[in-house]
C-alpha positions in Angstrom: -10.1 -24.5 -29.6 -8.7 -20.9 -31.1 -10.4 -19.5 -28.2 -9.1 -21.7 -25.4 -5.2 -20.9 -26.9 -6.0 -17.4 -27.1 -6.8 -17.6 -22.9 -3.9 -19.7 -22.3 -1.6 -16.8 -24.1 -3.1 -14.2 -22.5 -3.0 -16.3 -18.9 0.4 -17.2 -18.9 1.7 -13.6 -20.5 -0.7 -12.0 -17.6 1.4 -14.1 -15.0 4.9 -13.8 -16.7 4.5 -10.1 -16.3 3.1 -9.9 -12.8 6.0 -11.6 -12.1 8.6 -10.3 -13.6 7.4 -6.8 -12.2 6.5 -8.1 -8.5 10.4 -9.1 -8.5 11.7 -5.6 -9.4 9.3 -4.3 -6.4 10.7 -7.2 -4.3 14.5 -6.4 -5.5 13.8 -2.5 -5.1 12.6 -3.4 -1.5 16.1 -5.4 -0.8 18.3 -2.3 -1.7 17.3 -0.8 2.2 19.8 -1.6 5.3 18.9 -5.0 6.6 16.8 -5.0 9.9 16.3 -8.1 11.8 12.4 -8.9 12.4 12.2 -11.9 13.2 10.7 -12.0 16.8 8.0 -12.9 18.4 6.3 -14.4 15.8 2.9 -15.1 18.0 2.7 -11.5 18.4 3.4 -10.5 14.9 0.9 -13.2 13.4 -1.5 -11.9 15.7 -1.4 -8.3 14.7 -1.6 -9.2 11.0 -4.9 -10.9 11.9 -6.4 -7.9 13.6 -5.0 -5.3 11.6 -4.7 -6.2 8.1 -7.2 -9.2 7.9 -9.1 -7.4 10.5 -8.9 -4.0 9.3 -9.4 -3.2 13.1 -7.5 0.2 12.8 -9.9 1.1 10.3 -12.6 1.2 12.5 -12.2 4.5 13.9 -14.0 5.7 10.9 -16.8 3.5 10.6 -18.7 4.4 7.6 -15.2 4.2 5.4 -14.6 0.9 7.0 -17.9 -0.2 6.2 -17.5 0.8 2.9 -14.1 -0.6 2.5 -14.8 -4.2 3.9 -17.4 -4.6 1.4 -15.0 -4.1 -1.2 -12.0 -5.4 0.3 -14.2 -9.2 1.3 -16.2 -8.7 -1.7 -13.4 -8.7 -4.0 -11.2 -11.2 -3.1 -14.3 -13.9 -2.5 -15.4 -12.9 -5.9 -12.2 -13.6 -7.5 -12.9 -17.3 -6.1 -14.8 -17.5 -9.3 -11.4 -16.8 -11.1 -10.5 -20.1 -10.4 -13.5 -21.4 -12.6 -12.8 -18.9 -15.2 -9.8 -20.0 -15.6 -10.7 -23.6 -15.8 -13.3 -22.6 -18.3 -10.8 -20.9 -20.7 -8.5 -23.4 -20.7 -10.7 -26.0 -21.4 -13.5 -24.6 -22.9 -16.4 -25.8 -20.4 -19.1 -23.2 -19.4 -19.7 -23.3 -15.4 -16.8 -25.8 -14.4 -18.1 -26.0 -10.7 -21.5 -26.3 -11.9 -21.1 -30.2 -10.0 -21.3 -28.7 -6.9 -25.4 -28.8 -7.3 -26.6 -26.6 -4.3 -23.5 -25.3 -3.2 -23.1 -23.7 -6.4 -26.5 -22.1 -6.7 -25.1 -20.6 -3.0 -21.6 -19.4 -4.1 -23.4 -17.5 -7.4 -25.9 -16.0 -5.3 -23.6 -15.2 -2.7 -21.0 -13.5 -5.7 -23.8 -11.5 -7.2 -24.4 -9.2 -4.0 -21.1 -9.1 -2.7 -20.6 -7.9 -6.0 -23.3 -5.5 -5.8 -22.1 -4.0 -2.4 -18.3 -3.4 -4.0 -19.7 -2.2 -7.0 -21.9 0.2 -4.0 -18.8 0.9 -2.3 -16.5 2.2 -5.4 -19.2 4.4 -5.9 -19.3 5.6 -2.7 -15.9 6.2 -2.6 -16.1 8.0 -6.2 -18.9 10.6 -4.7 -16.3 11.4 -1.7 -13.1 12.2 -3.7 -15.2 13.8 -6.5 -18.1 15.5 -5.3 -18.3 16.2 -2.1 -14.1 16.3 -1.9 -12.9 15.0 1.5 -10.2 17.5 2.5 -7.8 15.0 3.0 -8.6 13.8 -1.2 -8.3 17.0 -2.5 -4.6 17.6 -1.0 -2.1 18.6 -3.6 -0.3 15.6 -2.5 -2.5 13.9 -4.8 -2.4 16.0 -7.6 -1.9 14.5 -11.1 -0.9 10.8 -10.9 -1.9 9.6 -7.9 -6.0 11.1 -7.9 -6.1 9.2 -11.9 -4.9 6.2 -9.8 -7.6 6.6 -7.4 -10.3 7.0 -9.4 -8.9 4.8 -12.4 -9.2 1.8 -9.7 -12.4 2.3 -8.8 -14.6 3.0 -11.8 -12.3 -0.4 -13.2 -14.0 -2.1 -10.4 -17.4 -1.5 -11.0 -17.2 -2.3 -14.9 -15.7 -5.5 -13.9 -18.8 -6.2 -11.4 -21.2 -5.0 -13.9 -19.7 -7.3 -16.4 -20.1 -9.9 -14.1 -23.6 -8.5 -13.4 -24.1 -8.8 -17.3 -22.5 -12.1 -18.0 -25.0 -13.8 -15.4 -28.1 -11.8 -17.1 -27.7 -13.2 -20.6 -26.4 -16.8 -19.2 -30.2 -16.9 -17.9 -31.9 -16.0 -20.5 -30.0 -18.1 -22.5 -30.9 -21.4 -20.4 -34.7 -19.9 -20.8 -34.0 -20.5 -24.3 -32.8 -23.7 -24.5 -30.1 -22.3 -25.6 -27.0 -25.0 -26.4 -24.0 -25.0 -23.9 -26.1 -22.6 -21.8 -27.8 -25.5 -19.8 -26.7 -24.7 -16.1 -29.0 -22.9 -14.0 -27.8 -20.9 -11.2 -29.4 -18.0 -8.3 -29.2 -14.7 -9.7 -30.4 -12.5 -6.8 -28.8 -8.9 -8.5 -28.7 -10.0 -12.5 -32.5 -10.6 -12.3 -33.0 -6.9 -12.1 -30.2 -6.2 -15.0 -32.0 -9.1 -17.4 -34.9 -6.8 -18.6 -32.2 -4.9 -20.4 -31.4 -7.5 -22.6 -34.7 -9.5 -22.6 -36.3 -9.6 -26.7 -32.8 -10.0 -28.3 -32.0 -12.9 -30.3 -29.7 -15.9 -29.2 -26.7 -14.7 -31.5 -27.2 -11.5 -29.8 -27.2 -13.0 -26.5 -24.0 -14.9 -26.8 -22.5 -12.3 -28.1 -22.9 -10.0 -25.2 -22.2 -13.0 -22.5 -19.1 -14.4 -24.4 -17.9 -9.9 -24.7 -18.7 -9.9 -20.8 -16.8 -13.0 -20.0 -13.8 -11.7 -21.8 -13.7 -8.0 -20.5 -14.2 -9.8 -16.8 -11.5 -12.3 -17.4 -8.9 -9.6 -19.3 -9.7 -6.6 -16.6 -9.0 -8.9 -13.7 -5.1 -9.8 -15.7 -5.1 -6.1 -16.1 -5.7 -5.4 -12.6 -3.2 -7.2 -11.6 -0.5 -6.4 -13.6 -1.8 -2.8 -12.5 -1.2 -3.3 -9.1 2.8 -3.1 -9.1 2.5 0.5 -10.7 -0.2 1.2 -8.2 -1.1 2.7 -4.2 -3.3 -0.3 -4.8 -0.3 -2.8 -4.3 -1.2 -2.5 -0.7 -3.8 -5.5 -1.4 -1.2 -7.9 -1.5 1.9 -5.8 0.7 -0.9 -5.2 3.9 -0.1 -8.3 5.3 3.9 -9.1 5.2 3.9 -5.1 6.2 1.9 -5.2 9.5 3.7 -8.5 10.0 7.2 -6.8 10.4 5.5 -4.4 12.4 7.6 -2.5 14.9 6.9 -4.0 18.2 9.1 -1.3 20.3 7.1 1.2 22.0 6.2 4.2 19.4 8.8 6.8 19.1 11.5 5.0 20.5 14.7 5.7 18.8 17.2 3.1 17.6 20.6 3.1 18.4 23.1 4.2 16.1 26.0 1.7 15.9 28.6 3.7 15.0 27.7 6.0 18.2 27.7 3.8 20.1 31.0 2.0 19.7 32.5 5.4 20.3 30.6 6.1 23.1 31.9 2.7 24.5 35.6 3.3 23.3 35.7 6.2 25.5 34.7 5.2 28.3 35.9 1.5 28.4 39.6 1.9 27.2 39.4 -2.1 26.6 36.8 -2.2 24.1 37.9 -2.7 20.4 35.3 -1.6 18.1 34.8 -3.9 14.8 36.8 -2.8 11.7 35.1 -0.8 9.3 34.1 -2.0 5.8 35.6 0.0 3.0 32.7 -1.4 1.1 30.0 0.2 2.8 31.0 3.6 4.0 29.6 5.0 7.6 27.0 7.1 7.3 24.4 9.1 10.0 21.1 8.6 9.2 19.4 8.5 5.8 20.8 10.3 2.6 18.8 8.5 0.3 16.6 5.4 0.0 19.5 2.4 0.1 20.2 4.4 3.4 16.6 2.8 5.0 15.8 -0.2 6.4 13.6 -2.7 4.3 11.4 -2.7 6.1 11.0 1.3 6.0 11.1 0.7 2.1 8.1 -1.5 2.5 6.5 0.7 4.5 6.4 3.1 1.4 5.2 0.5 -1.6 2.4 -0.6 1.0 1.1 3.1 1.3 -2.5 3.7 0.8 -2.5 6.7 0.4 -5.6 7.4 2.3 -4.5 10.7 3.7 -5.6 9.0 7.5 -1.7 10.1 8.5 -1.6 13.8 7.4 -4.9 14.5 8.4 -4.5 13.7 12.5 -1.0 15.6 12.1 -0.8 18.7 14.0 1.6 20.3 11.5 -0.3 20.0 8.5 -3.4 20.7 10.4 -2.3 24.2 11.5 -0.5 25.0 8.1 2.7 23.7 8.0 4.5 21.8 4.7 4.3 18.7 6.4 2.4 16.0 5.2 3.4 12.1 6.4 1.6 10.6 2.9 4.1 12.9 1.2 6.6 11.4 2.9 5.5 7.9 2.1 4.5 9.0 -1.8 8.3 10.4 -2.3 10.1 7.8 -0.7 8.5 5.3 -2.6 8.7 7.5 -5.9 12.4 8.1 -4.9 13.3 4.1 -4.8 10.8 3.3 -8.0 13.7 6.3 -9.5 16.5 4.0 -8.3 15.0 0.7 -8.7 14.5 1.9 -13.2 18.1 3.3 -12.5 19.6 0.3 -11.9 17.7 -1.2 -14.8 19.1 0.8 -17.7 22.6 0.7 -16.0 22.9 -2.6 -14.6 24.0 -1.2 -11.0 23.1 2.5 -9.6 25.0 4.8 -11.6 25.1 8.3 -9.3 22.2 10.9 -10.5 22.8 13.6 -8.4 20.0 13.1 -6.5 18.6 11.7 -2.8 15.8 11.5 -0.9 16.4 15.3 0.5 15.5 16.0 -3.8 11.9 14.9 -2.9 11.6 15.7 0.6 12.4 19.6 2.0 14.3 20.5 5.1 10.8 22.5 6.2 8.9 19.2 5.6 11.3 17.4 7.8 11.7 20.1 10.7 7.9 20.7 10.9 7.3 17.4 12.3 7.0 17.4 16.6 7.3 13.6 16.4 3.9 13.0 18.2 3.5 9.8 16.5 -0.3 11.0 15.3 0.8 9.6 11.6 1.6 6.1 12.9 -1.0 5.5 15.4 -3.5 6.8 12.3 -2.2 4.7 9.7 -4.6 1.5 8.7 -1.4 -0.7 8.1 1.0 0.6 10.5 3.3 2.6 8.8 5.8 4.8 10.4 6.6 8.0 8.9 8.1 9.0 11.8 10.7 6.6 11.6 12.0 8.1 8.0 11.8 11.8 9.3 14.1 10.7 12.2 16.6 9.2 9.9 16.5 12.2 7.3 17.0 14.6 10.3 19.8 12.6 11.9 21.4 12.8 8.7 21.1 16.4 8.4 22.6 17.4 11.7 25.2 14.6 12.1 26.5 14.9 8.9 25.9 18.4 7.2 25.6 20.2 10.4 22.5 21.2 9.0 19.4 22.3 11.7 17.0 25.2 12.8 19.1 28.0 14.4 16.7 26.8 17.7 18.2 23.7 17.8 21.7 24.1 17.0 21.5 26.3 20.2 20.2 23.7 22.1 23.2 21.4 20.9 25.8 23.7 22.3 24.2 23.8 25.5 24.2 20.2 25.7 27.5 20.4 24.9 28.4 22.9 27.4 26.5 22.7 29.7 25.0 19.0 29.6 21.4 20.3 29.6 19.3 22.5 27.1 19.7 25.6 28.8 22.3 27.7 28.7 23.1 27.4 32.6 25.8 26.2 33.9 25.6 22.9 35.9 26.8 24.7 39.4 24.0 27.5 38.9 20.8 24.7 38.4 19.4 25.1 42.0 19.7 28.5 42.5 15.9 28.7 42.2 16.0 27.0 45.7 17.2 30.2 47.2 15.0 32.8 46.0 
């Protein structure tokens, strides 16, 4: 009885602070511009299924996507068994689904080396960022935080298979025994081989180290979650509503600015009346700082990987330059978590004296060529691009800020209405020589 109040405590604090945290990520997300996304929802569904139930982008890579299917499948059908846990602790039965008979003996079996192959794959993954240090893993984007996060993720993964590992062992040998409330057999196709380890100790000592098992299992997966908002691993559960709200426009294609625009159309249609301005929401060219984003550019950054894919197909980074697309992602999501704790203690944004532009350099910015590399890369479709555009836009339109190159290109466009610095009349002069 204490013990099923105790699990009922720690299940509904667990969920009560998953929430309350998944809200401040979901109100953090609201504070970019509003962006309608809406169509073609065939399309859209079916891209989510190939892409982030798929994992189809992944596939470029094989042996990572191997890797990271077993852990991504094996995980979430694992967790199925939550939902017996659960049952379990609240009502204080051992093996709730036990009635399925067969089916059961299955599900058990089939748990046990899924969880052996995302156990396999943590470790796999360990080796690469550790040992034999992937390039694109030992960037100094990563350095401090986000490697602990990295690694913190996956070593919690395989103590919470190898307590499920351990949990199963001493449940059989306590059914061998006779044991009371131990009476439900079950395949054990990867325990078998963990049970010598345990075989010779006495009943108390068994139930001692199942009941421990059960516990860390039950408490690390709460943990987990409750990780995940403070985590690159949020991505489990952001993957899908992200490649949802994909951008369906052809890749690079600018967007319009409206305020442009209606200028453009006042000039040259004397009859057009553009809409009144809002004093509540001042004009402004491009992106100063996060609330200056899209949503959807703001979900783009929580649902980051961080994998590195992006930064290590971009040609700037690749022949030395400053630029790196994760970066991009990692400040602009650290940029709006900074805004979202603002608004916290204050109750509204009070002005720090900061923007995005205090994470992310001008170099960064002007090193990109826009190839799109980055967002063809990325496993979830993320656009860096799309936030270096809106930085840059910002720069030039409204602090005249660009590359001496550039700002001679403008004037000729100006001038001239062409890059070069010829006048119109002189352009097919190359016809006579």
């Amino acid at each position: 009885m204490i013990a099923s109040i105790i699990f009922i405590l720690l299940f509904a604090a667990g969920a009560a602070l998953f929430t309350v945290n998944s809200r401040k990520v979901i109100r953090n997300i609201r504070l970019g511009k509003d962006v309608d996304l809406s169509d073609q929802p065939e399309k859209r569904w079916k891209i989510m299924t190939l892409v982030a139930l798929g994992q189809s982008k992944m596939l470029s890579r094989p042996i990572p996507a191997i890797l990271h299917i077993f852990v991504y499948v094996g995980f979430v059908i694992i967790n199925i068994e939550v939902v017996e846990i659960i049952v379990d602790g609240i009502f204080g039965t051992h093996r709730f689904l036990s009635f399925l008979g067969p089916l059961y003996n299955f599900l058990i079996g089939s748990f046990e080396i899924l969880a052996f192959l995302v156990a396999f794959g943590c470790a796999i993954f360990l080796i690469r960022r550790n040992i034999i240090k992937l390039k694109r893993f030992v960037s100094k984007d990563l350095d401090g935080w986000p490697r602990t996060d990295a690694n913190a993720i996956l070593i919690t993964e395989i103590l919470l298979m190898s307590a499920f590992f351990t949990m199963n062992a001493c449940d059989t040998l306590l059914f061998n025994m006779g044991s009371h409330h131990y009476n439900i057999a079950f395949a054990n196709p990867i325990s078998q081989f963990v049970m010598p380890l345990f075989s010779g100790m006495s009943e108390g000592s068994l139930i001692f180290i199942e009941r421990s098992a059960w516990w860390f299992h039950i408490i690390g997966i709460f943990a987990f979650l409750n990780y995940l908002p403070y985590s690159k691993h949020f991505h489990i559960l952001l993957a899908f509503p992200n490649v949802y709200f994909s951008n369906l426009n052809p890749k690079g294609k600018f967007t319009n600015l409206e305020s442009v625009t209606n200028e453009v159309k006042a000039m040259m249609d004397p009859s057009f009346t553009p809409p009144p301005a809002n004093p509540d929401k001042p004009m402004r060219f491009g992106a100063k700082d996060v609330t200056d984003l899209s949503w959807k550019k703001l979900l783009d950054a929580y649902s980051c990987t961080e994998c590195g894919r992006c930064t290590s197909v971009c040609p700037a980074n690749i022949t030395g330059k400053l630029l790196s697309p994760r970066k991009i992602m990692m400040s602009t999501r650290d940029r709006l978590v900074e805004v979202g704790e603002n608004i916290d203690k204050n109750g509204s944004f009070v002005d720090d004296s900061k923007s995005l532009g205090s994470y992310i350099s001008k170099e960064e910015l002007w090193a990109c060529t826009s190839c799109n590399a980055c967002v063809e890369a990325c496993p979830i479709n993320i656009d860096p691009l799309s936030i270096i555009i809106e930085m840059r836009r910002y720069l030039v339109m409204e602090e005249s800020s660009a590359p001496t190159e550039l700002t001679g290109m403008f004037t000729n466009i100006e001038n001239n209405g062409a890059p070069w610095q010829f006048p119109p009349s002189d352009r097919l002069n190359w016809k006579n020589e």
